[in-house]
C-alpha positions, 0 to 999 in steps of 0.5 A: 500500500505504501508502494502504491501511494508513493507511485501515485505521489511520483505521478503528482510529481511528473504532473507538475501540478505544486510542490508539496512539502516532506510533511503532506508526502508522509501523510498519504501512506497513513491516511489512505481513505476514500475522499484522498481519492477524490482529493487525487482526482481533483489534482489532476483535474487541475493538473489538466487545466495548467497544461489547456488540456481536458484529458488525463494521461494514461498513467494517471488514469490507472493508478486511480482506477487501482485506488477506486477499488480499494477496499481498505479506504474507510477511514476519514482523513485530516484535510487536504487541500487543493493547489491553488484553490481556496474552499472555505465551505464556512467563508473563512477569513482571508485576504482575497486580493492574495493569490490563492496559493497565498491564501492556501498557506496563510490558511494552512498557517494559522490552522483557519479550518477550511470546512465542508459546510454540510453533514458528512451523512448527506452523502452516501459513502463510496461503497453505497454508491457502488451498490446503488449506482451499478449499471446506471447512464448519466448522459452530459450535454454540454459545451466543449469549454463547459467539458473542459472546465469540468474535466467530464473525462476525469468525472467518468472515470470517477462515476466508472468507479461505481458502475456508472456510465457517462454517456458524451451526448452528441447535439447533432445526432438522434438522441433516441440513438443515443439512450437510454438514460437514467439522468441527463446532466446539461447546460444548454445555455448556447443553444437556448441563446441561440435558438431566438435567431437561429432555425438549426439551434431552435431545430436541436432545442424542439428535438431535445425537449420531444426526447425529455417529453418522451422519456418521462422517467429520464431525469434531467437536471436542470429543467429548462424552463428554470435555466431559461430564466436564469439566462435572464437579468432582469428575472434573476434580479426579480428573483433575488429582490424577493430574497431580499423581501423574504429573508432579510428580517430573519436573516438580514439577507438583502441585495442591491436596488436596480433598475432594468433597462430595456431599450434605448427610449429609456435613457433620457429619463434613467437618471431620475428613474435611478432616484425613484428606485433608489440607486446610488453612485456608483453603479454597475453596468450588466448585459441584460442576457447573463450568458456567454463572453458579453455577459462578463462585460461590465462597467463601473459608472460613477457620475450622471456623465458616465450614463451616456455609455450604458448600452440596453438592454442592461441592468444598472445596480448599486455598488455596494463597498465590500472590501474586494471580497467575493463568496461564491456559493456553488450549490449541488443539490442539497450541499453547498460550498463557499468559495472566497474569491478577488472583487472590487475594490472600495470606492467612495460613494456618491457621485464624482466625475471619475471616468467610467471603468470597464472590465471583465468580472471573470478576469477580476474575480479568477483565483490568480488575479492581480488585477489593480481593480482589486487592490485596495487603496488604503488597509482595512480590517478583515470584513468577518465571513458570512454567517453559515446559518445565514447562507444555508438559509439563502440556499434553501429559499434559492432552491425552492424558487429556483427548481433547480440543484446546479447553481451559484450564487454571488455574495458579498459582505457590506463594508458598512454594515455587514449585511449579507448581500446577493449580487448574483446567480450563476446556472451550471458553474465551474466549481473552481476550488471544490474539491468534493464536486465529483463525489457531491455530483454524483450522490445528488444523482443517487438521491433523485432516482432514489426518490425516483423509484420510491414514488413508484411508477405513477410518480416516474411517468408524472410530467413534473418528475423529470422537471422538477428534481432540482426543487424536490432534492 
């Protein structure tokens, strides 16, 4: 066994993913358990994205293969973390504008307990899965860069692990072909997009949709008309405006005031309708459509001046001071997990005839990013991290609006008066700096055939079954 571990450690090595110190190599041969072996999926995971590849090497692949069917993993072991990610399932203190190497080791300094935020009982050990799971197919629609960035090849290798099959799916050939599925995973924003201007993209969508309506025991996660709607600004925006309603007194949960923007004939009244619906300078500037490269566009407007750049359809919203601190929420049914990431950096408030600012929020919210919009101008005191029971609360009233168990959320912490503050949702993330994604992934799709098959064939073949599940679960 402490052969086998070192050959794995070596494959690390080659794998040039981090240096990792005499004391973590010393660790593996005694903690040989089963979430080191999602921990060692999750290294070549992001061994693959350092290298522009989505493919694992051979060698890689089969020394996990060897480990997933081990049978003398049981034993929980003491945390390891990722290279180069920042979990911190509780929100844990830190310097976001620190690379997260940076912020992985002053954690690993001061001992700050990177958690998982949910019970270890909400999910079914790796041997249970193996028992339940056997001789299931989950088929992923996606995109070529939503398979990259997850890494699919190294998530079916995981799932064939436990007797399950990943079925690619192929948009341009009959998917009837391609079944049968027990679930199907996608993300079908392009094609949705797509389809309002385009007759092939609508022709691909009306035939997925008759192979879902034909199929009713078929689970798909998410259902589309709640991902559609996400697509969406202003319905996202709607949604998280009714959090604010609904959760704020028992939770002090809020978000932003905004202002839809729909066409050009709007612009000469903006200014008074920012006054009426209570905005203030400075404002951030979103494409109403929130998905593709455009949607991460976005402009920082500080005075009335800077609102002869807005471009509808868009949303304008409040800025909120939050000390260049961003919490990513990504949700897997019933787990979830925070994510401290780089933001903006404080500005002052009120208007001022400060140039606008463009930039691309994915550029300045990477882990890596060292972008000068994320340094502070003047030292501040650590905002304190988000409340656990507050952001468990935002999560469940989420996804009871929402419908769906594949989402994020963005929050921040106000600099003022330590509110905690939804700034947006996010279908499908990356799930950048999760390690447990591929084990989380999978057990929500245990838990929604389980509840598949305990409603009996009337609840399967009902319309809502393969719709609803992201609600249910």
């Amino acid at each position: 066994m402490v052969r086998k571990w070192r050959r794995v450690f070596f494959f690390f090595l080659l794998l040039n993913v981090e240096k990792v110190g005499r004391e973590q190599h010393d660790l593996l041969p005694k903690h040989a358990t089963s979430q080191i072996k999602e921990f060692l999926l999750s290294l070549s995971v992001y061994g693959s994205r350092r290298r522009g590849g989505g493919v694992i090497p051979a060698y890689w692949r089969a020394a996990i293969r060897k480990l997933s069917h081990s049978t003398s993993l049981t034993a929980p072991p003491p945390l390891l973390l990722l290279p180069s990610t920042s979990l911190c399932s509780t929100c844990a203190t830190g310097n976001a504008r620190l690379s997260a190497i940076n912020m992985r080791g002053r954690a690993e300094r001061t001992g700050a307990g990177l958690r998982h935020q949910t019970s270890a009982s909400l999910r079914p050990t790796l041997g249970s899965l193996s028992r339940h799971m056997s001789g299931r197919r989950v088929g992923f629609c996606l995109s070529d860069k939503k398979r990259r960035r997850m890494n699919l090849d190294a998530f079916a290798a995981f799932c064939a692990g436990h007797g399950v099959q990943v079925v690619e799916i192929d948009l341009t050939r009959p998917l009837a072909h391609q079944g049968p599925f027990d679930v199907i995973v996608h993300k079908l924003s392009d094609v949705i997009v797509e389809a309002e201007r385009d007759s092939q993209s609508q022709r691909v969508l009306a035939d997925f949709q008759s192979y879902v309506a034909s199929h009713p025991t078929t689970v798909l996660l998410d259902p589309l008309p709640a991902m559609t709607r996400l697509l969406d600004r202003f319905a996202s925006y709607r949604i998280m405006s009714h959090l604010r309603d609904s959760l704020r007194a028992d939770w002090g949960i809020c978000s932003p005031p905004y202002l839809e923007i729909h066409g050009a004939s709007e612009l000469p009244s903006v200014h008074q309708a920012l006054m009426s619906h209570g905005l203030s300078f400075p404002l951030i500037c979103k494409t109403r459509v929130a998905h593709g490269s455009l949607s991460h566009e976005m402009s920082l407007i500080f005075g009335a001046d800077g609102l002869a750049h807005v471009r509808p359809p868009c949303v304008l919203q409040s800025f909120v001071n939050h000390g260049a601190v961003l919490h990513k929420v990504f949700v897997v049914g019933d787990q979830h997990f925070c994510v401290q990431r780089p933001s903006l950096k404080n500005f002052p408030a009120g208007p001022c005839g400060r140039k606008t600012i463009f930039f691309n929020s994915h550029q300045v919210s990477k882990p890596e990013s060292n972008s000068h919009l994320t340094a502070l101008d003047e030292q501040m005191p650590d905002l304190p991290p988000p409340s656990r029971e507050a952001v468990a609360a935002l999560v469940r009233e989420l996804r009871a609006q929402l419908a769906m168990a594949l989402f994020g959320v963005d929050v921040i912490v106000d600099e003022r008066t330590h509110t905690l503050t939804a700034i947006d949702i996010n279908i499908f993330p990356g799930y950048e700096g999760v390690p447990q994604f591929f084990s989380s992934l999978l057990s929500h799709i245990q838990s929604v055939l389980d509840k598949q098959a305990s409603a009996g064939p009337q609840g399967a073949n009902s319309p809502e079954s393969s719709q609803t599940a992201g609600a249910d679960l």
